[in-house]
C-alpha positions in Angstrom: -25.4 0.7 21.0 -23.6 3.8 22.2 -20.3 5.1 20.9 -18.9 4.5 24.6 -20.1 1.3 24.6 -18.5 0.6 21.3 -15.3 2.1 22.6 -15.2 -0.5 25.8 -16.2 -3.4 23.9 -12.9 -2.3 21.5 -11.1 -1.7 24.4 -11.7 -5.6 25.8 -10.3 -6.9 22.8 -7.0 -5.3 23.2 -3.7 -5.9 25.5 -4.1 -4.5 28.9 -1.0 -2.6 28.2 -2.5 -0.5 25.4 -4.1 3.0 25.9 -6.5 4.6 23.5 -6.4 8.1 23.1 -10.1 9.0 21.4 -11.7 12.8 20.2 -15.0 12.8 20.9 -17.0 15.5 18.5 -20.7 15.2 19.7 -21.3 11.7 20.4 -19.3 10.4 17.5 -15.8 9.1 17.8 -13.7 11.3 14.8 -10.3 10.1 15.6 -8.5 7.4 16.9 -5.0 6.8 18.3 -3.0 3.9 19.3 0.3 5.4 18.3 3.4 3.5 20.0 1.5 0.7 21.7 3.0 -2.4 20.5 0.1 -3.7 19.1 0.3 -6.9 17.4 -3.2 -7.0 16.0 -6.1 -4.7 15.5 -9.2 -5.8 16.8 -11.7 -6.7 14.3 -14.4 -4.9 16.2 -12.2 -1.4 14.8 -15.4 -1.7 11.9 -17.8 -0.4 14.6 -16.8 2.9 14.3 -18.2 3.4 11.1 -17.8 7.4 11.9 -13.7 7.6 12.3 -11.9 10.2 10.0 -8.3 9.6 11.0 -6.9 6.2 12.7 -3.5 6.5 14.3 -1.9 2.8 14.3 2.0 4.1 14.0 4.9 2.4 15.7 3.5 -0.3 16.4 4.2 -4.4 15.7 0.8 -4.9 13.1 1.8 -7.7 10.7 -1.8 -6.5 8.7 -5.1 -5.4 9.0 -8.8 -6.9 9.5 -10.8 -7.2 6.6 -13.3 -5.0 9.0 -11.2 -2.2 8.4 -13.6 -1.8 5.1 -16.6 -0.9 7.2 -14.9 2.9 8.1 -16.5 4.5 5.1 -15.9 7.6 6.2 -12.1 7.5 7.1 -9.8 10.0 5.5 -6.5 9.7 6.9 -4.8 6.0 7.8 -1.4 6.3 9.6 0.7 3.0 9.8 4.3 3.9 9.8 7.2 2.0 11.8 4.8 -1.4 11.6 5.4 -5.0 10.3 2.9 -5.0 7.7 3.6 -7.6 4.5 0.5 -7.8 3.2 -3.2 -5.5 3.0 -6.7 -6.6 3.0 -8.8 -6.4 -0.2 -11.3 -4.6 1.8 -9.1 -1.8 1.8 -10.5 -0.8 -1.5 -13.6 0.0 0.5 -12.5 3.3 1.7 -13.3 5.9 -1.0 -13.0 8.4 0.7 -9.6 8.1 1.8 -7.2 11.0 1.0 -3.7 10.1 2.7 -2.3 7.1 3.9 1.6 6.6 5.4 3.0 2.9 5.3 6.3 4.0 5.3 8.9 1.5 7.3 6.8 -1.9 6.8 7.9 -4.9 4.9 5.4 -4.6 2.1 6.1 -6.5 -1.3 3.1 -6.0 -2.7 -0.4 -4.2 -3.1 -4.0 -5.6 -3.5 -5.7 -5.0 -6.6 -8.5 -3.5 -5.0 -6.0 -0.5 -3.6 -7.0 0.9 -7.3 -10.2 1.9 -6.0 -9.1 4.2 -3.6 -10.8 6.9 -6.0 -10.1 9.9 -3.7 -6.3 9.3 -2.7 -3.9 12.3 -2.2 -1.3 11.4 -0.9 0.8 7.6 -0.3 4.2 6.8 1.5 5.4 3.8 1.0 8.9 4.8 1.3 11.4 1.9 3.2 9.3 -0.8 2.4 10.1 -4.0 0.2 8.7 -3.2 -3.2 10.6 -4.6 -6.4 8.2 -3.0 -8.7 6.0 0.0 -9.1 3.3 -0.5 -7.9 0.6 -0.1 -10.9 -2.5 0.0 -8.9 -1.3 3.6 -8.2 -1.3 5.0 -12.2 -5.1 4.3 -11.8 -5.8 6.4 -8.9 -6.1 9.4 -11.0 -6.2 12.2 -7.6 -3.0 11.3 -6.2 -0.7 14.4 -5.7 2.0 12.8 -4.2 3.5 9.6 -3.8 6.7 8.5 -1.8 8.2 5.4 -2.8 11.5 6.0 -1.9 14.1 3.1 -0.5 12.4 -0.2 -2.3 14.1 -2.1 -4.6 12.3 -0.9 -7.5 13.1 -1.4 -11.1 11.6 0.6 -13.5 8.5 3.2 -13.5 5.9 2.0 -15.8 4.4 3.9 -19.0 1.1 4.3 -17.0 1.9 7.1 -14.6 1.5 9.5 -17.8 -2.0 8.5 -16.1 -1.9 10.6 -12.8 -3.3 13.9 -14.0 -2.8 15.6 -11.0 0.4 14.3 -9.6 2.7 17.2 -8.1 5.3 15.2 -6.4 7.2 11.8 -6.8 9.8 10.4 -4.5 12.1 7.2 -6.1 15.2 7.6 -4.4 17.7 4.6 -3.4 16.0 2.7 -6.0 17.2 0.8 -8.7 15.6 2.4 -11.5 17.4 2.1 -14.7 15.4 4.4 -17.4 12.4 6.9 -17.2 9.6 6.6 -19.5 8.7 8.6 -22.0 5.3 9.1 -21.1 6.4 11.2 -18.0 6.5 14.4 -20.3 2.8 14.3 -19.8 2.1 15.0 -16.2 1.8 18.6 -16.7 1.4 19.3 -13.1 4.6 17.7 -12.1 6.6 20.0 -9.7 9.0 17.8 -7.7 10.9 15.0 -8.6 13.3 13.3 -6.8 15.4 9.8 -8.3 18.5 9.9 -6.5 20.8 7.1 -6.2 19.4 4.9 -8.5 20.8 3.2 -11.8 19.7 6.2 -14.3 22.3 6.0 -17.5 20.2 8.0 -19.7 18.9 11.3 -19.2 15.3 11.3 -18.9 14.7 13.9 -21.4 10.9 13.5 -21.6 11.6 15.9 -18.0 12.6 18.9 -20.0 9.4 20.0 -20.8 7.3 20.2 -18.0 5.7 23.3 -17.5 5.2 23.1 -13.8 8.4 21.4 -12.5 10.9 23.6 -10.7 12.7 20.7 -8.5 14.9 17.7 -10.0 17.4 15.6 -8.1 19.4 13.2 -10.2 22.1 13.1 -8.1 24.3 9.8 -7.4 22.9 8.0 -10.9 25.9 6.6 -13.2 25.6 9.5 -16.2 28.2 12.2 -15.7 26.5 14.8 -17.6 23.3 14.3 -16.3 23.5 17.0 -14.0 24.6 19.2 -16.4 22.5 18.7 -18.6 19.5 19.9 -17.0 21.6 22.8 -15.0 19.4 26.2 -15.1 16.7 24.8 -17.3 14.0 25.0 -14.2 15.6 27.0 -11.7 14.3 29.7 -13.8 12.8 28.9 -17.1 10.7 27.0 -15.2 10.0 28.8 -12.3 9.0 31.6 -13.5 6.3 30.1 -15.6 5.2 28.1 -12.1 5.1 31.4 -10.3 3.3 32.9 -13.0 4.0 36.7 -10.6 6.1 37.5 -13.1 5.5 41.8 -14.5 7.0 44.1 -16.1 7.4 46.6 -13.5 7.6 50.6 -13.6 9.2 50.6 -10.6 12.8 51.8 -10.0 15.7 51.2 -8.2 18.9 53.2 -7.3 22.6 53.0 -8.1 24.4 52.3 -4.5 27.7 53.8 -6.1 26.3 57.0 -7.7 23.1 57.5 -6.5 21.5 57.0 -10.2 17.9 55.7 -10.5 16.5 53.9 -13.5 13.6 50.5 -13.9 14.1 47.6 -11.7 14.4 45.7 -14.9 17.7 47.2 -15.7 20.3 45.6 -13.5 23.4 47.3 -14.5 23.7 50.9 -14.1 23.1 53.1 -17.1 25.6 56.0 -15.8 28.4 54.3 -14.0 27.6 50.6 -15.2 27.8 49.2 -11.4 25.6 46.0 -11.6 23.0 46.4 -9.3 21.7 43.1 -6.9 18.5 41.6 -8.8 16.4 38.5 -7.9 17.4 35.2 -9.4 14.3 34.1 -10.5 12.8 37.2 -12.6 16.5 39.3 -13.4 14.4 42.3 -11.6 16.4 44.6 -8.8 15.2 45.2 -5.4 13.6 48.5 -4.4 11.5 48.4 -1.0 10.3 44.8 -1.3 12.1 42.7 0.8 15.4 40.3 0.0 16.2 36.7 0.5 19.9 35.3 0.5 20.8 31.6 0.2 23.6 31.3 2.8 25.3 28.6 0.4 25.6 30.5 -2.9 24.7 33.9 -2.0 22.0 34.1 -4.5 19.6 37.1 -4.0 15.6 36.4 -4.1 12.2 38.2 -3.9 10.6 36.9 -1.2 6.9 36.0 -2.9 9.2 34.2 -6.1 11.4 32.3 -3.7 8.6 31.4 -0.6 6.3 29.3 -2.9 9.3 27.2 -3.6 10.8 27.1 -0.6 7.9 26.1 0.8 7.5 23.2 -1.6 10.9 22.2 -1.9 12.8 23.7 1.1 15.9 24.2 -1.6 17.1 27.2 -2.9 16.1 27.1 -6.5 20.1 28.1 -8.1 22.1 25.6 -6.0 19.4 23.2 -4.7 21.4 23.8 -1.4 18.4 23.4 1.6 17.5 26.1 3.3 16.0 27.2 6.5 
């Protein structure tokens, strides 16, 4: 049976309002989209095509999925935001090679077991869904780089996610998150985190260590001091370490008032002590590379220290103000 054929047999099985927008690469099928189609249930004949990378289902009125959805062994992105979702197949274990998936806005509560085995998994959202704990399917899935779990009704974050090896960002705002574990010193390759609004009254201090964070929101959590308390320590301790494009430079810069010229790492003139602009990040002045100004607190930059974050965290790294 032909991919076409497969396509209108799919096709039968759906509302005869819905349109299906399909790639076709050879004679394959690659991607899928019913975006925005008010699709109340997916046909279970969505397992014949076993060749699908990326399914588009967003926006649309899916309560959950057919267990059929296992047999797309090759899928790598699943996209199901702005749906009804409460629950998930087992099945969904099934797709290993999986590297993204996006639940955000769904009424989810909970996650099958079998989400563990979702051995390849970048990148999750499950951000404005109905979660009261974290869930801990997740500290097993050792590839994720990012998860989003931001406006649930969350709790507490568990000791395991000292687990996730390669985790690089993690989004708990508008929780209600009372501590941070310990055990989150260890995710060395932590760059962004961001717990917001939540019920903090301690500060996490297994955070200050990290060698690759540069970006920590703690804003609108009940401990006066806790902003304070980590002011400075990663908008350039940190950083710099996470650029790692920091030199000693025999470069040099010149005096604006008297026309004096000594090494960019000197930032106050020698002759008529005038301090000279120098990049937040490595205390270095300018001379031919090019500048970067935060419109909100007027700090200076070099544009290869600042870009890497910017593009990261789309904050300027001193005031945390964003940027564009």
């Amino acid at each position: 049976m032909g991919d076409q054929e497969l396509l209108e047999i799919f096709q039968k099985e759906l509302p005869e309002h819905v349109e299906v927008e399909t790639q076709f690469i050879i004679e394959d099928i690659d991607i899928l989209s019913i975006d925005n189609q008010q699709l109340r249930k997916l046909p279970k004949q969505i397992g014949y095509f076993t060749n699908l990378r990326i399914l588009y289902l967003n926006q649309n009125e899916l309560t959950t999925l057919p267990d059929s959805i296992g047999h797309l062994s090759f899928l790598e992105k699943l996209l199901l935001a702005e749906n009804k979702i409460e629950n998930l197949p087992g099945n969904i274990g099934k797709l290993v090679k999986l590297e993204e998936i996006d639940l955000a806005q769904n009424q989810l509560e909970i996650l099958p077991d079998q989400f563990a085995d979702l051995s390849n998994l970048k990148r999750i959202d499950l951000s404005h869904n109905q979660l009261t704990a974290f869930p801990t399917q997740l500290c097993q899935i050792r590839s994720l780089e990012e998860i989003d779990l931001s406006d649930n009704k969350i709790t507490e974050i568990p000791e395991e996610i000292a687990n996730l090896e390669n985790l690089k960002i993690l989004k708990l705002p508008n929780n209600q998150i009372k501590t941070v574990p310990q055990t989150i010193e260890n995710l060395e390759t932590l760059q962004v985190i961001d717990l917001h609004d939540n019920a903090i009254d301690t500060a996490p201090l297994g955070l200050r260590d990290l060698p690759a964070l540069i970006d920590v929101n703690l804003t609108g959590n009940p401990v006066d001091t806790i902003n304070t308390w980590y002011e400075g320590k990663f908008a350039v301790q940190k950083l710099i370490k996470y650029l790692r494009q920091y030199t000693r430079s025999e470069e040099v810069h010149t005096c604006p008032a008297c026309g004096n010229s000594q090494p960019v790492g000197i930032i106050v003139c020698n002759n008529c002590e005038y301090q000279l602009d120098h990049c937040y990040v490595c205390k270095q002045g300018f001379t031919s590379r090019e500048k970067k100004l935060c419109p909100n607190c007027m700090a200076l930059f070099h544009e290869e220290h600042l870009g890497p974050v910017f593009k990261l965290t789309g904050k300027c790294p001193k005031c945390k103000h964003k940027m564009r």
